[in-house]
DODOPA-16143 format. One line per 3 residues: number of its first residue (from 1); their letters; for each residue x, y, z of N, C-alpha, C. Coordinates in Angstrom, 2 decimals, padded with zeros to 5 digits. Layout:
<recs>
NUM) A) X:Y:Z:X:Y:Z:X:Y:Z  ...
</recs>
This chain:
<recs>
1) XXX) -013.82:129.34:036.89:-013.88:129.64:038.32:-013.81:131.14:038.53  -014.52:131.77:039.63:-014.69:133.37:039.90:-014.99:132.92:041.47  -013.79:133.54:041.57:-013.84:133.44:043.40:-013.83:134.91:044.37
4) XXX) -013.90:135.25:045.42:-013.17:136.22:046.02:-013.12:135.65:047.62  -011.25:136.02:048.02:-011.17:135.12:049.45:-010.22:136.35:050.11  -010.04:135.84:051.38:-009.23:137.04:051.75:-007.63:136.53:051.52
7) XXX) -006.94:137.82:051.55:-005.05:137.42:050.67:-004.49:136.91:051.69  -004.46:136.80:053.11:-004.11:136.39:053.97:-004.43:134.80:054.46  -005.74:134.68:054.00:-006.46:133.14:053.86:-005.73:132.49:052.74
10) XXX) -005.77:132.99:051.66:-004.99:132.24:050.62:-003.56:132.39:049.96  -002.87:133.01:050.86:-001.68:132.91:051.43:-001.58:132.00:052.19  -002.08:131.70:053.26:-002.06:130.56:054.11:-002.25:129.22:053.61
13) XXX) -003.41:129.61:052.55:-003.68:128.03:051.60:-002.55:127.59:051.38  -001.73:128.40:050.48:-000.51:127.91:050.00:000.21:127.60:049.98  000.63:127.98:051.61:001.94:127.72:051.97:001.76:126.12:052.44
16) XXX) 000.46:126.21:053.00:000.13:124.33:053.24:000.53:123.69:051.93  -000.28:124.53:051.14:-000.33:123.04:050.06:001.19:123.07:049.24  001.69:123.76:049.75:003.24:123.55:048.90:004.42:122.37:049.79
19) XXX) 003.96:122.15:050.77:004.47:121.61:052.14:005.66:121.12:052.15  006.40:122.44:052.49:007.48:123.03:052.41:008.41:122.85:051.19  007.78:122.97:050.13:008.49:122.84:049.11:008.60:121.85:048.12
22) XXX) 007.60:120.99:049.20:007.82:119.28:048.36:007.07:119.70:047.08  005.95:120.37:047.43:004.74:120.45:045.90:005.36:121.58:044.89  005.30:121.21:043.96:005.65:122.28:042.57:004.46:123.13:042.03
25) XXX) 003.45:122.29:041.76:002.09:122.80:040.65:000.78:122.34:041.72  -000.29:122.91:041.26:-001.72:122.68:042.09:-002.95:122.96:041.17  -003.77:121.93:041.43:-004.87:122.06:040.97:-006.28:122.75:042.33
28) XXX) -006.66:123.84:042.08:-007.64:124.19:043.45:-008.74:124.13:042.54  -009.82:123.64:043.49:-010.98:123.98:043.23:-012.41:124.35:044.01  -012.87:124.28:043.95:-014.01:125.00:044.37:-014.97:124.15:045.77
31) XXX) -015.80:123.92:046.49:-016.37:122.68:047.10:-017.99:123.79:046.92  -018.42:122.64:047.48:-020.10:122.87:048.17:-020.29:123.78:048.74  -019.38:124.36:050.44:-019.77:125.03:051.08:-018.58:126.31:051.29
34) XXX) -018.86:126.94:050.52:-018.05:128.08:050.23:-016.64:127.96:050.64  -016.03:126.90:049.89:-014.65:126.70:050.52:-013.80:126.28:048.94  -012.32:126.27:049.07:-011.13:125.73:048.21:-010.82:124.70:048.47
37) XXX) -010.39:124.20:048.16:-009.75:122.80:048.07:-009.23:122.37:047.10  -007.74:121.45:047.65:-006.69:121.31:046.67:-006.27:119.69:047.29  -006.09:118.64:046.48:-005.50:117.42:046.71:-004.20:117.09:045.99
40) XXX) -003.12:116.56:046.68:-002.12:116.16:046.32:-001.19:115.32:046.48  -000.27:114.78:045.72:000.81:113.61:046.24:001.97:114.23:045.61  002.69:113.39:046.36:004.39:113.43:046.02:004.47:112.62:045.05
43) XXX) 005.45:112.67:044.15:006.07:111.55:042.77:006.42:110.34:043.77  007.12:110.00:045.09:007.44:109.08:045.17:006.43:107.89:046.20  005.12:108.52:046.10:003.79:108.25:046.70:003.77:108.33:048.26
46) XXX) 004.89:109.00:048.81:004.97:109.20:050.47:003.97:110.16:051.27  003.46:111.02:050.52:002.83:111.91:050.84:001.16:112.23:050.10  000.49:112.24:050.74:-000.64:112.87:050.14:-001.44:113.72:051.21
49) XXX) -001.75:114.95:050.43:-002.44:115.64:051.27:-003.47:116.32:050.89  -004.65:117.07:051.76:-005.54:117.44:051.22:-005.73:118.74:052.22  -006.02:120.26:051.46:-006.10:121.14:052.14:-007.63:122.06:051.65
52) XXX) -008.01:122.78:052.99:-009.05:123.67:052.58:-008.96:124.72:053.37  -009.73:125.78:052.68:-009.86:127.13:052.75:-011.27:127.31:052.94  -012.09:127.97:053.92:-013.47:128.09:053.90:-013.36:129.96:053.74
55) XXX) -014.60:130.24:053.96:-015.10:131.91:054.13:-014.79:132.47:052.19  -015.26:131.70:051.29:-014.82:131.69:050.20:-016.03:132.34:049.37  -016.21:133.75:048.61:-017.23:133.99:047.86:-017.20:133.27:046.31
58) XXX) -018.15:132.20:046.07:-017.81:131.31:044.69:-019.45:132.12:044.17  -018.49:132.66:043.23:-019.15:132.91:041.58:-019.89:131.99:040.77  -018.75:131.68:040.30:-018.83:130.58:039.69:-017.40:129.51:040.06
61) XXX) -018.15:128.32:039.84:-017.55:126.80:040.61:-016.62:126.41:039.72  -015.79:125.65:039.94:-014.57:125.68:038.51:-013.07:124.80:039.74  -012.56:124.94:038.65:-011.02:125.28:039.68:-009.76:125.43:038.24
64) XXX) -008.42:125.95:038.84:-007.53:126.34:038.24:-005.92:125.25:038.61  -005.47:125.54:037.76:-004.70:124.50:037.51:-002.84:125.45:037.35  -002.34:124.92:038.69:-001.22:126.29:039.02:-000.13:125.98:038.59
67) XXX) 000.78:126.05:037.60:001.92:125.33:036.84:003.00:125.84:038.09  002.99:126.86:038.58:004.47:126.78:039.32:003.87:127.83:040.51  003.79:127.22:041.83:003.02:127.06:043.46:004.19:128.04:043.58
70) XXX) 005.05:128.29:043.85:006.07:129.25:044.01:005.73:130.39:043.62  005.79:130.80:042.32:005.66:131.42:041.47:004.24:132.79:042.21  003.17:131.88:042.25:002.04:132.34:042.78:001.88:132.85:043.89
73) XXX) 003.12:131.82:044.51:003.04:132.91:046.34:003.25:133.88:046.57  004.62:134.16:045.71:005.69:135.43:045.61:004.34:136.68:044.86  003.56:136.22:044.57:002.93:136.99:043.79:001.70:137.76:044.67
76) XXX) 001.07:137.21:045.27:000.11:137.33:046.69:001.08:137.55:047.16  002.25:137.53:048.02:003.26:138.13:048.72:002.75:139.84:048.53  003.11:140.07:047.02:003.08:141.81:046.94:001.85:142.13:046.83
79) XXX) 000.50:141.32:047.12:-000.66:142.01:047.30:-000.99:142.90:048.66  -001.24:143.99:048.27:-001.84:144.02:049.34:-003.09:144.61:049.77  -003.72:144.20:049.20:-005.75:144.36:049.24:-005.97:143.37:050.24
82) XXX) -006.79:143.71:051.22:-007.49:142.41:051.88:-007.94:141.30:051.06  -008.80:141.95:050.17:-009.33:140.27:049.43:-008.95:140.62:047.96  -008.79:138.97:047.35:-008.43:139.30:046.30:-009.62:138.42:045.80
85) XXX) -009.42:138.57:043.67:-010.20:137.92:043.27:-009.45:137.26:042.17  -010.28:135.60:042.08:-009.75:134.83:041.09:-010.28:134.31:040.04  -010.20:134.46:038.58:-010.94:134.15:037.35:-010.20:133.76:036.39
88) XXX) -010.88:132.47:036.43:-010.23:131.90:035.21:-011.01:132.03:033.47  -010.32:131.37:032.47:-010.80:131.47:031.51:-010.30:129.85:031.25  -010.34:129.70:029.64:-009.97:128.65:029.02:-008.52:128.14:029.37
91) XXX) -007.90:128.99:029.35:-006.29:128.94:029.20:-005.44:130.06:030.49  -006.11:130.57:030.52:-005.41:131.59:032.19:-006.43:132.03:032.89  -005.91:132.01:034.14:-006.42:133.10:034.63:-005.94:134.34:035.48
94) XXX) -006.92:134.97:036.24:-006.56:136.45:036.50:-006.62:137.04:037.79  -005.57:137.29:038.90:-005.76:137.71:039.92:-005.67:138.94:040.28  -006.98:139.79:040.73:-007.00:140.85:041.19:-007.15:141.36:042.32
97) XXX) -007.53:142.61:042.81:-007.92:143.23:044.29:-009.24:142.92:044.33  -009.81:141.96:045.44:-011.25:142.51:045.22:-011.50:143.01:045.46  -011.26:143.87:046.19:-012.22:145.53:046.46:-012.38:146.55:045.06
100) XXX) -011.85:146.18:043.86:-012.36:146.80:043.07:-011.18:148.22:042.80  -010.25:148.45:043.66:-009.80:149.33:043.57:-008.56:149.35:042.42  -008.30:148.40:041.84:-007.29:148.36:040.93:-005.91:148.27:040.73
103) XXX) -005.50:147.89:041.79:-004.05:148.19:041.97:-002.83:147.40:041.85  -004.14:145.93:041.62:-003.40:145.06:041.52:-004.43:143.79:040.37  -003.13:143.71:039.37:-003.95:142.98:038.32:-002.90:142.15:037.57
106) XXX) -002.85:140.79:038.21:-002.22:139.74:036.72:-002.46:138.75:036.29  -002.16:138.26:035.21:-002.55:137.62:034.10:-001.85:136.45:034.21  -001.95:134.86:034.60:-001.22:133.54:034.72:-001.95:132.99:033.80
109) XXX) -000.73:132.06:032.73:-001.10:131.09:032.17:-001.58:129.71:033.35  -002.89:129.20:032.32:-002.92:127.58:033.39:-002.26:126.38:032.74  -001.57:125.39:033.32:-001.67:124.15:032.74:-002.39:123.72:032.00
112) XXX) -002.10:123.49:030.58:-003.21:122.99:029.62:-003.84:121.43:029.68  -004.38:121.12:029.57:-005.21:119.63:029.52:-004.04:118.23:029.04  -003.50:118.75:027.97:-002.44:118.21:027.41:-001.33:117.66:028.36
115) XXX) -000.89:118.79:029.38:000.07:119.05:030.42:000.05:118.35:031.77  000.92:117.70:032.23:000.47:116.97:033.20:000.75:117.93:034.64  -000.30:117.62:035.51:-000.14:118.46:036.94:001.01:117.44:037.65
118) XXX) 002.14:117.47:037.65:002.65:116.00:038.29:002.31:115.84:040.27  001.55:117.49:040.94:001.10:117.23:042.42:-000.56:115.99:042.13  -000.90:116.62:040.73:-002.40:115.81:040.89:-002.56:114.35:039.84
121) XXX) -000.97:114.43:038.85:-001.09:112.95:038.36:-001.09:111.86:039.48  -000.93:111.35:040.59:-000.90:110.35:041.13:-002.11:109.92:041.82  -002.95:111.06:041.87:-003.90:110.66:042.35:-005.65:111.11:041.50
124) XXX) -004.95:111.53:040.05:-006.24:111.71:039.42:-007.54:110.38:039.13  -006.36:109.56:039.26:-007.39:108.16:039.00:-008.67:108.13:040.10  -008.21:108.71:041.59:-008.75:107.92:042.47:-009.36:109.12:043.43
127) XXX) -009.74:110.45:042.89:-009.96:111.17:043.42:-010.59:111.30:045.07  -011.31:110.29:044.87:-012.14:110.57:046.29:-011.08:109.33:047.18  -009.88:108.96:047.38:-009.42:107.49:047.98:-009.22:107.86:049.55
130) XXX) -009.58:109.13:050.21:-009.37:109.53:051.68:-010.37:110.01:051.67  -011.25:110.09:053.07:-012.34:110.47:053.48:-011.95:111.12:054.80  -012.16:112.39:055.03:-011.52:113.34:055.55:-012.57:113.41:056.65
133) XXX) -013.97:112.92:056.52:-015.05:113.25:057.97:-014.97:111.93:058.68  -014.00:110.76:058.29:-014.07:109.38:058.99:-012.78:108.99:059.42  -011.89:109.38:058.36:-010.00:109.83:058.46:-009.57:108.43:058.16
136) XXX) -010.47:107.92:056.90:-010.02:106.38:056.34:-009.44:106.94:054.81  -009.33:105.66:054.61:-009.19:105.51:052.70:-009.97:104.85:052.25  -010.47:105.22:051.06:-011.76:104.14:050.67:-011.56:102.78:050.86
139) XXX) -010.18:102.14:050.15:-010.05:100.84:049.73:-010.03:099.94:051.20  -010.03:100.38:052.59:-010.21:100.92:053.99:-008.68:100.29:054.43  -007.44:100.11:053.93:-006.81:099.59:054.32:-006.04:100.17:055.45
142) XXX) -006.45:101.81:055.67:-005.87:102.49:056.04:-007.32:103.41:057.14  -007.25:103.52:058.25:-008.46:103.71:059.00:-007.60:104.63:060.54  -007.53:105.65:060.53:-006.74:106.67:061.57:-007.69:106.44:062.98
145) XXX) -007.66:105.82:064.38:-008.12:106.12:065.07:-007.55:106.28:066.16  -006.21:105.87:066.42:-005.55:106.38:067.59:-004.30:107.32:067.19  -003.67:108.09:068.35:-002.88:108.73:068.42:-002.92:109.60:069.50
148) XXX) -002.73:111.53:068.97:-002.52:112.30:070.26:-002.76:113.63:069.80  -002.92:114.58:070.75:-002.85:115.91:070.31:-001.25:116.64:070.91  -000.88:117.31:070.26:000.88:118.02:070.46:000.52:119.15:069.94
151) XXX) 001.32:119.96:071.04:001.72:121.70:070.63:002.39:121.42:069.33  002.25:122.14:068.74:003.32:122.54:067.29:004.40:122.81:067.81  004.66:123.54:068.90:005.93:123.87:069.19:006.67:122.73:069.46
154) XXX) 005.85:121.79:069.96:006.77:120.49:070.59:007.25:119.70:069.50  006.93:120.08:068.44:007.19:119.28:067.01:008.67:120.15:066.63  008.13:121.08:066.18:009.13:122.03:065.75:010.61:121.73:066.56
157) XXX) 010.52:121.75:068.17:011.85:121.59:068.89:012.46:120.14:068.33  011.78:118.86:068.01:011.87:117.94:067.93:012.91:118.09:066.61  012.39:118.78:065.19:013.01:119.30:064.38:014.40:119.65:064.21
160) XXX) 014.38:120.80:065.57:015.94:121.10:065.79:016.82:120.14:066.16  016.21:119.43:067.13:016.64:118.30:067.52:017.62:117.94:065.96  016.68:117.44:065.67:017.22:116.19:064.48:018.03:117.46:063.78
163) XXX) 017.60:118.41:063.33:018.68:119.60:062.46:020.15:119.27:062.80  020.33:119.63:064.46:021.57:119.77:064.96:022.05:118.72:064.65  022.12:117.31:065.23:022.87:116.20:064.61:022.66:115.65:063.40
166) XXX) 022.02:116.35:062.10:021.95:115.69:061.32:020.78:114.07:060.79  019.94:114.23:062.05:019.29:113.26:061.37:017.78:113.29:060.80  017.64:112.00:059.96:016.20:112.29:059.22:015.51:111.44:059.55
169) XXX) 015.93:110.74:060.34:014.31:109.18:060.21:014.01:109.65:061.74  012.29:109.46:061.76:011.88:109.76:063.17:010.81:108.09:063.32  011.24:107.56:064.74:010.04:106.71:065.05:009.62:106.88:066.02
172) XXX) 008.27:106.51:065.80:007.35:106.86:066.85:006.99:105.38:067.64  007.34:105.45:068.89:006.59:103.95:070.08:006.13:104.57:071.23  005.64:103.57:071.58:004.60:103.85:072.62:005.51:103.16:073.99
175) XXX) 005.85:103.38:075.00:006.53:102.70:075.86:005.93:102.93:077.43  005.66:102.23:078.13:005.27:102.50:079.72:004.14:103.36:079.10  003.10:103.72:078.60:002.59:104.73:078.10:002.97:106.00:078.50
178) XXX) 003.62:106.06:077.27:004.94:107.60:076.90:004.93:107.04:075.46  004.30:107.83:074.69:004.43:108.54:073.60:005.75:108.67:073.24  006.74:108.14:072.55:007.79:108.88:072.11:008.10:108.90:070.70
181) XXX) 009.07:110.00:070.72:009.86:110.13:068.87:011.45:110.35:069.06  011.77:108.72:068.33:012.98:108.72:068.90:013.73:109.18:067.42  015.02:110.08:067.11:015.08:110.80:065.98:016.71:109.80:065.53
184) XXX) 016.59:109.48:065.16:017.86:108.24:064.35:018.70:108.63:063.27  019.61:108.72:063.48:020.85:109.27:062.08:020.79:107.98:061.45  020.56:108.07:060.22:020.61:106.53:059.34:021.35:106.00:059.34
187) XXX) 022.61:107.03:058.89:024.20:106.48:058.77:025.16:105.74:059.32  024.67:106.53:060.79:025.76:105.34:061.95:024.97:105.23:062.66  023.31:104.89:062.45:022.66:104.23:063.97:022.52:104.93:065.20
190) XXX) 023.04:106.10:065.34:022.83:107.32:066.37:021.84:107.43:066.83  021.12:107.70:068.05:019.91:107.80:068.29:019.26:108.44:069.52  018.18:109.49:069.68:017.89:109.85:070.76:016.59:109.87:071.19
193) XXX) 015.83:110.23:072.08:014.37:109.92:071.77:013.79:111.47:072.68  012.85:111.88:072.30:011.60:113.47:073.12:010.42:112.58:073.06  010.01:112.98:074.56:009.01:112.34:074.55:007.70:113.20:073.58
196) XXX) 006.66:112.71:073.34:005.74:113.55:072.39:004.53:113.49:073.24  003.95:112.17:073.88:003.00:112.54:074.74:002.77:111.77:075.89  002.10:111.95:076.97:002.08:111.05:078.35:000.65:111.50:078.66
199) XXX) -000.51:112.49:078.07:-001.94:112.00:078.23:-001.97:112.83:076.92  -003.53:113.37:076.47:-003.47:113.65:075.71:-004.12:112.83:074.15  -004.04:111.64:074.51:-004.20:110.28:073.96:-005.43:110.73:072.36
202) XXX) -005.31:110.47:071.81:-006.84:109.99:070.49:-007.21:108.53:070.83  -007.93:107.89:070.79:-008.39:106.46:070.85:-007.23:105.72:072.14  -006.57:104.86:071.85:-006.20:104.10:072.51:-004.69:104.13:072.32
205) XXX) -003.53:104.64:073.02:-002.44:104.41:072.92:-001.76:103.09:073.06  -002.61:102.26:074.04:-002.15:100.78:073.90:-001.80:100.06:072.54  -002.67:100.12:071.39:-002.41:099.62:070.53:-001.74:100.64:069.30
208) XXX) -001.14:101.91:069.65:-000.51:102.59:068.91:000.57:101.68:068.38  001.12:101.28:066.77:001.81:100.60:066.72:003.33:101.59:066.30  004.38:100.65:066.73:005.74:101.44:066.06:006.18:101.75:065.07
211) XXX) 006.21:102.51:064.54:006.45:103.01:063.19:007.52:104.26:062.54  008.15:104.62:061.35:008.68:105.58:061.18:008.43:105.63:059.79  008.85:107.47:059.76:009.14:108.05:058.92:010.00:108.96:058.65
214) XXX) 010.43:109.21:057.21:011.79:109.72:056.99:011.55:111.09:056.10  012.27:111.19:054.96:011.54:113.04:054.62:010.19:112.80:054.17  009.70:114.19:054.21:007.98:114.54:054.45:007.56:115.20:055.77
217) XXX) 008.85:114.55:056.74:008.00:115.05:057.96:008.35:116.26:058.40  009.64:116.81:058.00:010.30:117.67:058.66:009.39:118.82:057.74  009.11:118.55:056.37:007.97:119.53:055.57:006.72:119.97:055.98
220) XXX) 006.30:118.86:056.50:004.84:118.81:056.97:004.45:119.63:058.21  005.92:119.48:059.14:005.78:120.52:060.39:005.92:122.02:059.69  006.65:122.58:058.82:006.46:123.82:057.94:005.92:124.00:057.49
223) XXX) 004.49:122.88:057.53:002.95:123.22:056.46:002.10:123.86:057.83  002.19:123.28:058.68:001.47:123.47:060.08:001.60:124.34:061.09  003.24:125.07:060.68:003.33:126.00:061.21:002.59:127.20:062.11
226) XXX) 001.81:127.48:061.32:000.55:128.47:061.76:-000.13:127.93:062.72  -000.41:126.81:063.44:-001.48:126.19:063.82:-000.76:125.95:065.46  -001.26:126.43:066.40:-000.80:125.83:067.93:-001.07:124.25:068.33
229) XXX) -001.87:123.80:067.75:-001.98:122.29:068.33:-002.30:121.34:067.08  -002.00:120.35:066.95:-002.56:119.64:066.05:-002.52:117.89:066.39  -003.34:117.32:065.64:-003.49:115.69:066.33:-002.64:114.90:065.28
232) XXX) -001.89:113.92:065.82:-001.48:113.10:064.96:-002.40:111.54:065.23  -002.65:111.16:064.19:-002.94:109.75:064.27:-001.79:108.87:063.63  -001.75:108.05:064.11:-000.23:106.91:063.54:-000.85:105.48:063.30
235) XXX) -001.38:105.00:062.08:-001.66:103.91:061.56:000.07:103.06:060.96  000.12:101.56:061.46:001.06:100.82:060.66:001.85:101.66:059.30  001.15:101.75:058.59:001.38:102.15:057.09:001.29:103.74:056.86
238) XXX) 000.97:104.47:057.94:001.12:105.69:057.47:000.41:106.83:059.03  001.13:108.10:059.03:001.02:108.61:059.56:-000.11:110.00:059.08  -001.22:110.34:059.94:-001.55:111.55:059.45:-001.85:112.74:060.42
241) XXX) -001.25:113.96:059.99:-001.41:114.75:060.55:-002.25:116.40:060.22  -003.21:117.10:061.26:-003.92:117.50:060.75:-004.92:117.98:061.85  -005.40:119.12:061.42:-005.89:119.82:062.40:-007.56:119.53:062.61
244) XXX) -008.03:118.47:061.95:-009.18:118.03:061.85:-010.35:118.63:060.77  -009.82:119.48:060.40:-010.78:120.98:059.34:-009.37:121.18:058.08  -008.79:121.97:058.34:-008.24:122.26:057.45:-007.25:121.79:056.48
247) XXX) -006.47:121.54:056.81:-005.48:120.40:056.35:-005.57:118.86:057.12  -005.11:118.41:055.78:-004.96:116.52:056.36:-003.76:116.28:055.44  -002.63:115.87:056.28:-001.16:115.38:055.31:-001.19:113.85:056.51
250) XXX) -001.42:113.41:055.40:-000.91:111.40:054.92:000.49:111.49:054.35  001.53:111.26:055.98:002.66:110.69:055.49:003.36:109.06:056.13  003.29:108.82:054.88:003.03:107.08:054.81:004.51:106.73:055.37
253) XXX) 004.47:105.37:056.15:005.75:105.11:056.71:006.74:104.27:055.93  008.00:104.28:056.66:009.17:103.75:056.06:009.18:101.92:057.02  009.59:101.37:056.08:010.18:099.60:056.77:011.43:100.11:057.97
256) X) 010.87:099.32:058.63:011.92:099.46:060.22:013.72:098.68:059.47
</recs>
């Protein structure tokens, strides 16, 4: 792979695809139309997500294989060239300035073949199993068509919400049509509810069904950060959220 993107774009990649910490390692690669792209799951299959980067100069088509997502940020952190460039070889590769000016040049080992990616073991079998221009899963058990659009900010407060008392499970119902997320302490049954939406709607809120989820989500709002609005769709079995282009995080729900 021989790329050149801007450090600020793929800075941004990253911080998605690490989503908020859950991801360790990454496999990126290359697409069709001058863009990155990286797919991933969690070990405990709650999460899968898929992120892209467009405005991408591809060299050559390839992708690289990132043993420690941390590691790499901190590293683009101290760039500071507008664009950088990325080349791999057999066994590492090499991030520089692209402008040529030199100032910045290092050398990463990749994950060897041998080595398992554990963000891309869960889903190497089944590479293509989400379809991101229809917002299904192949096997179609899973098919996104209702939900809503929400400020980020209105997520984020929701967050504090749950911070301050301590809780982690959020469910989402539909009531009088009102959208809500009611935020539940596991422990002793505690419970409060913000509303999330009253128009605004994706497809049909009538048949939005009730559902929750527990960690992933509070990550996923720190993947999205950057973004002022974003749509959630809420299927039975899993929630996805996602700005329609760039990122798509599938976080699958918990038993009531």
């Amino acid at each position: 792979m021989d790329i050149q993107i801007k450090s600020e774009s793929f800075k941004l990649f990253l911080e998605r695809c690490s989503v908020g910490g859950i991801i360790k390692d990454l496999v990126i690669h290359t697409t069709s139309n001058n863009s990155i792209m990286a797919k991933f799951g969690d070990k405990s299959g709650t999460l899968y997500g898929e992120v892209y980067s467009g405005g991408v100069k591809i060299t050559t088509e390839g992708n690289i294989k990132i043993p420690n997502l941390k590691k790499i940020t901190s590293i683009i952190d101290q760039c500071e060239s507008d664009i950088i460039r990325i080349k791999s070889s057999d066994d590492a590769f090499v991030i520089t300035d692209g402008n040529t000016v030199g100032k910045f040049n290092v050398n990463i080992l990749q994950t060897s073949d041998a080595e398992i990616v554990e963000s891309y073991d869960p889903i190497k079998e089944v590479p293509n199993m989400f379809d991101k221009d229809v917002l299904a899963y192949a096997d179609g058990k899973i098919n996104y068509a209702n939900g809503c659009s929400i400020p980020v900010e209105k997520l984020k407060q929701i967050l504090k919400d749950s911070s301050a008392f301590g809780y982690e499970i959020f469910k989402l119902e539909v009531a009088k049509n009102v959208l809500k997320c009611k935020i539940e302490c596991n422990q002793t049954g505690e419970k409060f509810s913000r509303i999330i939406a009253n128009d605004k709607f994706i497809g049909s809120h009538a048949v939005i069904p009730t559902t929750i989820v527990g960690i992933g989500f509070k990550e996923v709002v720190k993947a999205v950060d950057k973004s002022k609005i974003v749509n959630i769709y809420i299927d039975d079995q899993s929630w996805l959220i996602t700005d329609n282009k760039e990122y798509f995080f599938n976080l699958h729900t918990l038993e009531d």
